[in-house]
Structures are given as structure tokens and as C-alpha cells.
C-alpha positions as CSV (number, residue, x, y, z in Angstrom):
1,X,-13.6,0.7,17.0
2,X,-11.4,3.3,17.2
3,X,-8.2,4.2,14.9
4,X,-4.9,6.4,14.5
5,X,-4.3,7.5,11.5
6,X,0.0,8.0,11.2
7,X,0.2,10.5,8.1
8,X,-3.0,12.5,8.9
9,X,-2.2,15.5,7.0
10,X,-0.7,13.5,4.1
11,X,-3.4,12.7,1.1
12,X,-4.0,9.3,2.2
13,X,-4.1,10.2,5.7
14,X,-6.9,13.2,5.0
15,X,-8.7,10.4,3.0
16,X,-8.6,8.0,5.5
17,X,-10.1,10.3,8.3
18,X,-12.8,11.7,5.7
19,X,-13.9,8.1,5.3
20,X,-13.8,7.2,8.3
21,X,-16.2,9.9,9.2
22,X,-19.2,8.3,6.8
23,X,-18.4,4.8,8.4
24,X,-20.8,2.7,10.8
25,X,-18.7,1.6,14.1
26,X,-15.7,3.9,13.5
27,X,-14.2,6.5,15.5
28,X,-11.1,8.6,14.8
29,X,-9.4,8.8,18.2
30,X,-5.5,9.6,17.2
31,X,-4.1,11.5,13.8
32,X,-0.3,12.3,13.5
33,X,2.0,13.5,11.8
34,X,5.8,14.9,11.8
35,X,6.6,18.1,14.7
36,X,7.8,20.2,11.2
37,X,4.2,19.4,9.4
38,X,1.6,22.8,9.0
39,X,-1.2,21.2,10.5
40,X,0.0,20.1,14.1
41,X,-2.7,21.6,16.5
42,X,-5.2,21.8,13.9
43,X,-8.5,19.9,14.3
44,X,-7.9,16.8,12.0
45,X,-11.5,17.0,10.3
46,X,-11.6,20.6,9.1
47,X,-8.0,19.6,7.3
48,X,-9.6,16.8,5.8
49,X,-12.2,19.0,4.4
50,X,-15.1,17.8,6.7
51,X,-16.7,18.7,10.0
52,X,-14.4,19.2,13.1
53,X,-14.2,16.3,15.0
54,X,-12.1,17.6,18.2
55,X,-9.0,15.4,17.1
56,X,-6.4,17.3,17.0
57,X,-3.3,16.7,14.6
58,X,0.3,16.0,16.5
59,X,3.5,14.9,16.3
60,X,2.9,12.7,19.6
61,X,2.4,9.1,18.2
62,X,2.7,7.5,21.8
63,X,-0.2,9.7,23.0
64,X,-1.8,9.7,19.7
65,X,-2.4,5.7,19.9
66,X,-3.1,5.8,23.3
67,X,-6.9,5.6,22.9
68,X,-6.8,3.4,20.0
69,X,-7.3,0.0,19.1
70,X,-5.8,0.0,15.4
71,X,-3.0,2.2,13.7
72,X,-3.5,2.7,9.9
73,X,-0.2,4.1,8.8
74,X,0.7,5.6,5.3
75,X,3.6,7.5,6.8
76,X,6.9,7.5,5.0
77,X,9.7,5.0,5.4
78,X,11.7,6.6,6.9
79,X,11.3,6.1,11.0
80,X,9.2,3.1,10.6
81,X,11.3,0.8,13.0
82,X,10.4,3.3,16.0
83,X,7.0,3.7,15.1
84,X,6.8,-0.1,14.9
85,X,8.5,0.2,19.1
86,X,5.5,2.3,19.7
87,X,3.1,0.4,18.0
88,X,4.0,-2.9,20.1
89,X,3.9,-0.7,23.4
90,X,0.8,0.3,23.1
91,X,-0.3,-3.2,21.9
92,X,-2.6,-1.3,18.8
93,X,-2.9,-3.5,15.7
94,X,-1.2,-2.0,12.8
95,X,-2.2,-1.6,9.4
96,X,0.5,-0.5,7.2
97,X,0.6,1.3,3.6
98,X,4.0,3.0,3.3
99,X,5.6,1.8,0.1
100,X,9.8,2.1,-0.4
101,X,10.2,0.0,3.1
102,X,13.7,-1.3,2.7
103,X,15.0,-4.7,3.7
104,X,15.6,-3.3,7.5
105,X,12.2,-2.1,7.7
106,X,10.8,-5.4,6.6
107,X,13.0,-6.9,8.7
108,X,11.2,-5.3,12.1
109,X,7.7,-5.7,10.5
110,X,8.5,-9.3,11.0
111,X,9.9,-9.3,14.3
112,X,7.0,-6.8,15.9
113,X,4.3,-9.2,13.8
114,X,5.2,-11.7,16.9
115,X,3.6,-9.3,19.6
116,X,0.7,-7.5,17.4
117,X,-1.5,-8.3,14.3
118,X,0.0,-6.5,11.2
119,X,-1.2,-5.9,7.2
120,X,1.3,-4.3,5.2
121,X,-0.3,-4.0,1.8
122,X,1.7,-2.4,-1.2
123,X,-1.9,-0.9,-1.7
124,X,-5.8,-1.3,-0.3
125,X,-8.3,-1.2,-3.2
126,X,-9.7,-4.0,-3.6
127,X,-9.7,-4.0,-7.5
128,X,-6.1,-3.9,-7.1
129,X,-5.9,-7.3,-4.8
130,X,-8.1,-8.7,-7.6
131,X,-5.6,-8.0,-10.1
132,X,-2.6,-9.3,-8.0
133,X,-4.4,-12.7,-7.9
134,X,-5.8,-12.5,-12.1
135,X,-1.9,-11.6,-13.3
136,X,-0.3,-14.6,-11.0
137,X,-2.9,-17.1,-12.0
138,X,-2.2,-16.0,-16.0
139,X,1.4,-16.1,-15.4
140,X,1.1,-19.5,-14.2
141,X,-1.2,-20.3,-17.1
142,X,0.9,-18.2,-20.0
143,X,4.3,-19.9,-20.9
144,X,7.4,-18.2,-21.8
145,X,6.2,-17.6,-25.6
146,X,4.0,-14.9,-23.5
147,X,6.7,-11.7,-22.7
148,X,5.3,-9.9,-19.6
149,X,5.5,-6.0,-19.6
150,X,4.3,-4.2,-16.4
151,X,3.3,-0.2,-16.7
152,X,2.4,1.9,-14.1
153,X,1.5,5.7,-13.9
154,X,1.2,7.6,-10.9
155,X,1.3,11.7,-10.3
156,X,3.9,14.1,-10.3
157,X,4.0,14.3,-6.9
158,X,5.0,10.7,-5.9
159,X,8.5,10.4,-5.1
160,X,9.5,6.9,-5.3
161,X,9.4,4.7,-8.6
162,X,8.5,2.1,-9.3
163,X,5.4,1.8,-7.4
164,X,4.8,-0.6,-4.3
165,X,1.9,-2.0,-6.4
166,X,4.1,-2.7,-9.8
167,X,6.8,-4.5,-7.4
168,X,4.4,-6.5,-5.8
169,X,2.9,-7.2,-9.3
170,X,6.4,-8.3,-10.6
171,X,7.2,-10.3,-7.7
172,X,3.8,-12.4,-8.1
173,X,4.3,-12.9,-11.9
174,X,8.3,-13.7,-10.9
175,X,6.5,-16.3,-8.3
176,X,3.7,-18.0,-10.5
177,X,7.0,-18.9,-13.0
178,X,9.2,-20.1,-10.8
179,X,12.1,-17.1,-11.7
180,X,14.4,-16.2,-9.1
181,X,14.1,-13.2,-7.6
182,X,14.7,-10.2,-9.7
183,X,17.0,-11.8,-11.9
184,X,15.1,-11.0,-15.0
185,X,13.7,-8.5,-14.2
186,X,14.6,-4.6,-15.4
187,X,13.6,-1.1,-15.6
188,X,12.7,0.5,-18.7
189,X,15.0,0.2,-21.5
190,X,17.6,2.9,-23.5
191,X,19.5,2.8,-26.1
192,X,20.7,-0.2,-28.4
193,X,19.0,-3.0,-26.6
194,X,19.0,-5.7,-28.8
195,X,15.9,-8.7,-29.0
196,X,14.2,-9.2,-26.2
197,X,15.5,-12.1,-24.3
198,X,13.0,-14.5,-23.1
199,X,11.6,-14.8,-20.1
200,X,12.6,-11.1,-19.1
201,X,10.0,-9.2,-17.4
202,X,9.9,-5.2,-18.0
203,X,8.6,-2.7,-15.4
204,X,8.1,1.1,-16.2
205,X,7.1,4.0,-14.7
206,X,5.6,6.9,-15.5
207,X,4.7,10.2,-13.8
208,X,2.4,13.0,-14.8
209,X,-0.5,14.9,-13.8
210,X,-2.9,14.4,-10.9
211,X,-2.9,10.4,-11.8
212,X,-4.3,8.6,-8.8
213,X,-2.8,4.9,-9.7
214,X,-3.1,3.4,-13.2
215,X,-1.4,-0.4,-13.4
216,X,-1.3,-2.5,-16.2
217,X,0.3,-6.0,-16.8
218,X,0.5,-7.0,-20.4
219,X,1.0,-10.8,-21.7
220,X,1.9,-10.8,-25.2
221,X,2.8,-13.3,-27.8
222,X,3.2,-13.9,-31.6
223,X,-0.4,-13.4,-32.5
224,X,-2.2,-12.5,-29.5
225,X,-1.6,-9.9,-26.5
226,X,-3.3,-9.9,-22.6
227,X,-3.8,-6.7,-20.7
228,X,-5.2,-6.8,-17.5
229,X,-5.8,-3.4,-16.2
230,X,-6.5,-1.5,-12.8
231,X,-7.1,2.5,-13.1
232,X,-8.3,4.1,-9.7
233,X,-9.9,7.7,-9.9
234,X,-10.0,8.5,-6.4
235,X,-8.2,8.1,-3.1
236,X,-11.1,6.8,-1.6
237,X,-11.0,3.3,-2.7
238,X,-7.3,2.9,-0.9
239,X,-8.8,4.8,2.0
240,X,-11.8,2.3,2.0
241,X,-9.9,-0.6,1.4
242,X,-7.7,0.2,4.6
243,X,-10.4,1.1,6.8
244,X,-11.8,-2.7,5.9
245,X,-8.5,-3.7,6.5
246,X,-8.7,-2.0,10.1
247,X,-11.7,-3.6,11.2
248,X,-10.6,-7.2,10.2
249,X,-7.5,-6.7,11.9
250,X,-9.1,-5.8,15.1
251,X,-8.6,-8.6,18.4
252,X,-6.9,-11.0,16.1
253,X,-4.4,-12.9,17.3
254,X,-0.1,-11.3,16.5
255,X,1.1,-12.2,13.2
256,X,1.3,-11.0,9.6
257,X,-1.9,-11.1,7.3
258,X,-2.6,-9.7,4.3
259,X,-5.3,-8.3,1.7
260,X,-6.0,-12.1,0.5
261,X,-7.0,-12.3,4.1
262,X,-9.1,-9.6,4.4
263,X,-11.0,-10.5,1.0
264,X,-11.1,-13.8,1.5
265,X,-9.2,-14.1,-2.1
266,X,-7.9,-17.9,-2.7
């Protein structure tokens, strides 16, 4: 099968294309990025730190997914709507990672999903899909007497807060107990406060370091406290989980799937 990778010289994108490499019945046929990036006209391997592999890195995304049959995009928001145009011209599947997509962006996700297959996962590893299911079935189990605090830490170099994951995580918890949609919800916490209302659900973010993802959702009550936690030490495991992603994706029919697809997760 052969893939695109839209952010090649981006960590992710160098990830996904070193990992690609070591897998049975994948090919790298397209990596791009944007025309002010170092690395256009490089071969894409050597900047990923393996062999060359005589795909060069450009800012052509057309001619770039020409040859393939899946996109797997951890690009930045911004310019998704057009890359989504390209996408459906070239009729390549489309496997999506960016994180900080606003409402507009979500809004043409949905539209192209009618013409060509599309994941957009607020992340890959598959530890991280297992905790996405644990922390909605405990939030359906765990009553209000159980206050939910999410935490996430990420490195200095990520630019947007919080993280896809810890949204995704709130929203499932929000889900499992019936809240509307962010209306309880808040962001860290300053100053006089006051008690903790019930039924309030506290994200925060942290940034430091080289941290590759740490998430942690905590339940905890008079007497007792639940903390399910994900920690991932490398890259790979979101490169990996994509890459899985990619091949599922591949000859099925338009519409919008997920990582519950893809796992098989009930």
C-alpha cells in the first residue's frame, strides 16, 4: 500500500516515514511539507534519520498524493480545508492527526467524509484509545460524589493547550454523564476559588521538557481516589498507531471512522 505523509519534516511526520520503513506491505510514495520548510528537495529518509528512499520532501501536495492510496496527515490546522480539496481530487483516503481543528475545519472533514474514507483521531496509540474507552465506562459507573480532574503534560515545544487527547478525554467523561457540552467544564484554577462545585470537571495542562504525552484522569471521592493513567515514551507508538490506521482505512467505502474502528474497541 502506498502512503503520503502531509508533515514529513515535522516529528510525527519523520516518525511516521521511519516506521513505515520497518513495515511489511508499506511504501512511502509522497512526503510534504510547507514551500518555507528546510527540507523541501531533501530525500525524506535521510531526514528521518534512516536510509534514503528516493522520496523527495515538497511542498507539492497534489503531486505528492498522486501515487498514493492513503494520506496520513499531522500537518497543522491551519490550511486543512484545501488540503481536504486535494485530498477528495485525488480520491486518497485520509488519515488525520492534526489537533486545534476549529469548528470550520470540522465542518469540511464532514462534508469531504461523503466522497473519501476519513480517521481523524485526537491521537493514534493504542494505549491511549484504551483509556478513552476505561475513563467513559468509569464515568458512567462513578456518580457525582466522584469529582473528575483531567491532567496532561506535553513538551515545551507543543504550541496549543490543552491537548487534542485531554479534550477528547473531557468530552467522553462529559458524554458518559450526560453534561452538556462544556458547561462544567474549566481550565485550571487561580485565585480565591471557593469549594468545588459538583459535578465540575477540571482540565490542566502542563508543559516541560522533552515529554512525549503523559495523560491522567482522576476520580476521586471522600475516601477513595481513581487514576487511570497513559504515559507514552516515544513517538513511535502514534506513528504506529497511524500507520494501522492507514492500512484499515484503505478501499473502504467514504465516510468517517474512528480508532474504535480500527481496534475493534466496543
Amino acid at each position: 500500500m502506498n502512503i503520503c505523509i502531509c508533515g514529513a519534516a515535522g516529528r510525527m511526520g519523520k516518525r511516521l516515514i521511519a516506521c513505515a520503513a520497518e513495515a511489511e506491505n508499506l511504501n512511502v510514495a509522497g512526503a510534504v511539507d510547507v514551500p518555507q520548510c528546510l527540507l523541501i528537495g531533501k530525500d525524506s529518509g535521510i531526514a528521518s534519520g534512516i536510509e534514503k528512499n528516493n522520496i523527495l520532501i515538497t511542498d507539492d501536495l497534489e503531486s505528492a498524493c498522486a501515487g498514493a492510496d492513503v494520506v496520513i496527515d499531522f500537518a497543522l490546522a491551519d490550511g486543512i480545508t484545501d488540503r481536504l480539496k486535494i485530498y477528495e481530487k485525488e480520491k486518497v483516503c485520509a488519515v488525520f492527526g492534526t489537533t486545534a481543528v476549529d469548528d470550520q475545519g470540522k465542518s469540511a472533514i464532514e462534508i469531504t467524509s461523503k466522497n473519501i474514507p476519513i480517521i481523524h483521531a485526537p491521537n493514534f496509540s493504542v494505549g491511549v484509545n484504551l483509556l478513552f474507552a476505561l475513563a467513559k465506562k468509569s464515568a458512567k459507573i462513578l456518580d457525582e460524589n466522584y469529582d473528575i480532574e483531567i491532567i496532561e503534560m506535553h513538551h515545551h515545544h507543543k504550541k496549543d493547550a490543552p491537548s487534542g487527547t485531554a479534550v477528547r478525554l473531557v468530552e467522553l467523561v462529559e458524554e458518559a454523564r450526560g453534561l452538556e457540552y462544556e458547561k462544567k467544564r474549566i481550565y485550571g484554577r487561580e485565585g480565591d476559588t471557593g469549594t468545588r462545585p459538583k459535578g465540575e470537571i477540571a482540565v490542566h495542562s502542563l508543559r516541560g521538557g522533552d515529554v512525549v504525552g503523559d495523560h491522567t484522569v482522576v476520580f476521586a471521592a471522600d475516601g477513595e481516589r481513581i487514576e487511570l493513567t497513559h504515559k507514552a515514551s516515544s513517538r513511535d507508538t502514534f506513528a504506529k498507531g497511524a500507520l494501522r490506521a492507514a492500512q484499515f482505512l484503505a478501499g473502504k467505502e467514504p465516510g468517517i471512522y474512528t480508532m474504535k474502528d480500527v481496534l475493534g474497541i466496543e
